[in-house]
N, C-alpha and C positions, 0 to 999 in steps of 0.2 A: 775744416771741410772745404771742399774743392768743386766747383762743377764741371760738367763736361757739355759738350754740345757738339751733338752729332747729325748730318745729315743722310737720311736711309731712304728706301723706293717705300712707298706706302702697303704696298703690298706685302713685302716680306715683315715689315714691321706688325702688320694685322698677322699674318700666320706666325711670325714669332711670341707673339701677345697669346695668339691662342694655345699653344704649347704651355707659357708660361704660367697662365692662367688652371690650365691641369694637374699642374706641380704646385699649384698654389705662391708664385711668386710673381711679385708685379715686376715691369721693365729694369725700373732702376735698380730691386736688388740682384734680378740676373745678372746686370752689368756688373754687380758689385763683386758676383759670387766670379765669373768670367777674369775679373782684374783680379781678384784674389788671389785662382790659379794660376794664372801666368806669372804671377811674381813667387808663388811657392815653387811650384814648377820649373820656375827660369825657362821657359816657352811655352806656345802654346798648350795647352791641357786636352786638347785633346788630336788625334791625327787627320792630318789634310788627306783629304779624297777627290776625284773628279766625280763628276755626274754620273760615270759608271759603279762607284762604292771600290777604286783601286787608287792606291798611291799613286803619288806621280811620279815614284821611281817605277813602279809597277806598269803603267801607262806608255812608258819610255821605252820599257824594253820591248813592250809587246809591238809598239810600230816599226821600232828597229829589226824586231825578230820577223816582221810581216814584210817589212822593204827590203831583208836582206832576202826572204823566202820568193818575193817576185822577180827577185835578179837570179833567183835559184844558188846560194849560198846558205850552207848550214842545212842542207832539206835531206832527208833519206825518203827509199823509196817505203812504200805503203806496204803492209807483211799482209798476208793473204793467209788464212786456214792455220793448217800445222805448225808454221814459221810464227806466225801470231799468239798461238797459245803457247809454243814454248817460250818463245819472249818474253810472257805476261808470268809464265809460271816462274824466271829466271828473275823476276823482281825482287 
């Protein structure tokens, strides 16, 4: 057996405690279950997200699709009425 020693913010250690505690698991086995996946796995087990719940390939594209749209690159204009619904029906 092997130990680990980790330094964490107090905080997210008490809200992860309390998750684990729901599930019925104390600290060390979550880490256990955590190290587990990632070596059946061969990466992470589960997917990286931002604070908004998107990739961070997803993230990526969207500031690039918003910086190219403020220099007005890639934009078309806005379809109004008729033009709109045939659009939406041609989906």
């Amino acid at each position: 057996m092997s130990n680990i020693q980790i330094r964490i913010n107090e905080k997210d250690k008490i809200s992860a405690k309390r998750i684990f505690d729901k599930l019925g698991l104390d600290m060390s086995s979550a880490i256990k279950l955590f190290l587990k996946q990632t070596t059946l796995r061969k990466g992470l087990p589960f997917l990286l997200t931002t604070e908004n719940g998107l990739t961070l390939e997803e993230e990526a594209e969207i500031i690039k699709a918003s910086s190219e749209a403020k220099k007005g690159k890639n934009v078309t204009r806005a379809l109004k009425g008729k033009g709109a619904v045939k659009y939406l029906k041609s989906l």
